[in-house]
Structures are given as structure tokens and as C-alpha cells.
C-alpha positions as CSV (number, residue, x, y, z in Angstrom):
1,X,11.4,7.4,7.9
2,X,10.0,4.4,5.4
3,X,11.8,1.7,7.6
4,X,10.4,3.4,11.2
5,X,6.9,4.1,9.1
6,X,7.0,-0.1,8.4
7,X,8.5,-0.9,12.0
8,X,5.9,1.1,13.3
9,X,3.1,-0.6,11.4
10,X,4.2,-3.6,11.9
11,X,4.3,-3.3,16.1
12,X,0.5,-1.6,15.4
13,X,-0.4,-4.9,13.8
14,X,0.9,-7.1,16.5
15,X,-1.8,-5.7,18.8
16,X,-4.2,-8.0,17.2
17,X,-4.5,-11.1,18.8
18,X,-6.6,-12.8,15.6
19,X,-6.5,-12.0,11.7
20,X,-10.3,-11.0,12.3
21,X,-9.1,-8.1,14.2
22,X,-6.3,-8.1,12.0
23,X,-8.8,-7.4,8.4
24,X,-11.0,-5.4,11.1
25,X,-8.6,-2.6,11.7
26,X,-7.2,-2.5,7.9
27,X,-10.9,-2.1,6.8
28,X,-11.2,0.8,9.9
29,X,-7.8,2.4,8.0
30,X,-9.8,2.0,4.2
31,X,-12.5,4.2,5.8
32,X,-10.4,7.0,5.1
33,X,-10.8,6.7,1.4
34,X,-13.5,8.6,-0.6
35,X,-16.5,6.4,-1.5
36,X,-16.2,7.1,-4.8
37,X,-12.8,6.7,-6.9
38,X,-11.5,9.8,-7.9
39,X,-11.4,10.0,-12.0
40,X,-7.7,10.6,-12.2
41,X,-7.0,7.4,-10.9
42,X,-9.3,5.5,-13.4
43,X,-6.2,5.0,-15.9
44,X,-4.3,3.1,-13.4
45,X,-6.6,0.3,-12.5
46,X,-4.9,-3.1,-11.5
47,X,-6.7,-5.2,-14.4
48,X,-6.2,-8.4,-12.5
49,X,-7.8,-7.9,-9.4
50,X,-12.0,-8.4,-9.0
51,X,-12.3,-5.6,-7.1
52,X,-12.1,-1.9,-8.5
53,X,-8.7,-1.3,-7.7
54,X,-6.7,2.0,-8.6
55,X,-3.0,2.5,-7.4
56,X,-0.3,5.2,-8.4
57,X,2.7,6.5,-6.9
58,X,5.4,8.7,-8.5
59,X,8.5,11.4,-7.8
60,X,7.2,14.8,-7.5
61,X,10.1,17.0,-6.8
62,X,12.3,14.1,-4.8
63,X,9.2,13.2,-2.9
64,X,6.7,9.7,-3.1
65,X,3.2,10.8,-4.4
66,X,1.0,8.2,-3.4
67,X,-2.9,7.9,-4.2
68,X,-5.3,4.8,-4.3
69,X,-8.6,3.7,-4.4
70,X,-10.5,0.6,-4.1
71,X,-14.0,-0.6,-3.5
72,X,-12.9,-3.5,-1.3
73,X,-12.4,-2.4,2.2
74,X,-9.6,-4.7,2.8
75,X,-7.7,-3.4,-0.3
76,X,-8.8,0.1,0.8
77,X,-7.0,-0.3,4.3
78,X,-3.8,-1.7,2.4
79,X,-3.7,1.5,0.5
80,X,-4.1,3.5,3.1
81,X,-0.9,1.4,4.9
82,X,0.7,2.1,1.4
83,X,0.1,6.1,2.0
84,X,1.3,6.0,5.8
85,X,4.3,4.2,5.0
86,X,5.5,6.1,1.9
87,X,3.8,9.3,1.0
88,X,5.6,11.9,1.1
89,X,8.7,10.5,2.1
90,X,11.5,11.2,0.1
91,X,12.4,9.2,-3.0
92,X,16.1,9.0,-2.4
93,X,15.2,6.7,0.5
94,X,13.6,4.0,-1.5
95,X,16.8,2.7,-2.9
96,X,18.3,2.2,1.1
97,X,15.1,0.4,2.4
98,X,13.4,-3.0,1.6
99,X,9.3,-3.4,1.6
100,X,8.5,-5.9,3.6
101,X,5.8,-5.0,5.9
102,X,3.9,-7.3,4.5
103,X,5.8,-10.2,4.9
104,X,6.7,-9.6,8.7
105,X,2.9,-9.2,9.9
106,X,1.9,-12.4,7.8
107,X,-0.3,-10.2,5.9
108,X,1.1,-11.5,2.3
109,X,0.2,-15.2,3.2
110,X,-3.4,-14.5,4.6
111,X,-4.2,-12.6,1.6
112,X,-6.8,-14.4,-0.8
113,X,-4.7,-14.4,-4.8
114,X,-6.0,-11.7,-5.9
115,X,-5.9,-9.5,-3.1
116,X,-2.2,-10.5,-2.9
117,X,-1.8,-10.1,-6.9
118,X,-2.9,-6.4,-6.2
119,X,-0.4,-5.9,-3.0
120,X,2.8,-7.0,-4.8
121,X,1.8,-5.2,-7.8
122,X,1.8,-2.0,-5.4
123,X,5.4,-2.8,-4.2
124,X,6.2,-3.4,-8.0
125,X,5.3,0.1,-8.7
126,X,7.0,1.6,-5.7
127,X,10.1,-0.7,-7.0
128,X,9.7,0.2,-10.3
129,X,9.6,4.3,-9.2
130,X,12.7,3.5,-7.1
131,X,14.8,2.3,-10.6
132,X,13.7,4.8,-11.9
133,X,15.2,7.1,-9.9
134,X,18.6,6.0,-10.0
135,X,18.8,6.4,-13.6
């Protein structure tokens, strides 16, 4: 389901014909977030990024627990593609499917640093839960 969760994300994104509709429709997705950041995911803050940032994901009982927060509405939406794509789904999975949403809308390279700083440092965690599995 991860690689039809990314297909399908990917032919969503597509439907915008500019990267102003493109950031409009991820910052309509980050609307789904609480306004305020919940205080369990204080302690896993991205350091780097100017924003207020939160991101975890880990294996609760072969499944991908997902949660995020941020205060900027573009890294908001990006979490929220994050939880579409992968919460939920099981863990064995992540070994058999590459991330790379990202890289087929164009979304990595019209990132500003930061924001892209805090969007591979998601996938490093998903990777990083992924290695962890298989030992």
C-alpha cells in the first residue's frame, strides 16, 4: 500500500498546473494538524530547521506510527503527506519500497534548505525504523 499511497500522491500532485497551487494544496493538507503541538512530540524536534518542527515515527506491533507537528504550514502539509503515505501501514513493507515521492513531484528541488533539511530528515527516520526492523 506505501508504493500505491506515493503513486497516488504523486498523480494528486500533478493536478496542479503551478507550484503556487502546488504549496496551496500542501498548506490545505497541514490544516489538519492541531494548532498547537502536542507535548509528546516536543522531545523530537528537528533542531535544524527555523520552524517548530516535531516528527516521529516508530513500529507499534508490525505497524508505522506516525505523528508530526509544525508551525509552518508548508511543513505542516508535508507531514500530513508523511501520515497518508505511511501510517499505519505495515512495517514489513518499508524494506520492499523506495521513498521517493518527493523526488517525482519536484517537491525536494522547490523546497527552500531548511524546509528540505527537515523532509529528508523525515525519510531518514522512516529509513532508519526500516533497519531497524530487519535486525
Amino acid at each position: 500500500m506505501i508504493r500505491e499511497k506515493q503513486n497516488q500522491f504523486i498523480e494528486n500532485f500533478k493536478l496542479f498546473d503551478n507550484w503556487t497551487d502546488k504549496f496551496n494544496y500542501l498548506i490545505e493538507l497541514g490544516e489538519d494538524l492541531p494548532a498547537e503541538c502536542p507535548r509528546t512530540l516536543l522531545p523530537y524536534r528537528f533542531e535544524f530547521c527555523q520552524s517548530k518542527t516535531c516528527f516521529f515515527v516508530d513500529n507499534d506491533n508490525g505497524k508505522i506510527k506516525l505523528r508530526g507537528w509544525s508551525n509552518s504550514a508548508v511543513m505542516a502539509g508535508i507531514i500530513v503527506v508523511f501520515k497518508n503515505i505511511f501510517d499505519g501501514e505495515d512495517t514489513a513493507e518499508l524494506n520492499n519500497t523506495d521513498i521517493d515521492f518527493h523526488i517525482k513531484t519536484g517537491l525536494i528541488e522547490s523546497l527552500t534548505i531548511l524546509r528540505r533539511q527537515s523532509l529528508e530528515k523525515m525519510i531518514d527516520e522512516i529509513v532508519l525504523l526500516s533497519k531497524s526492523i530487519l535486525n
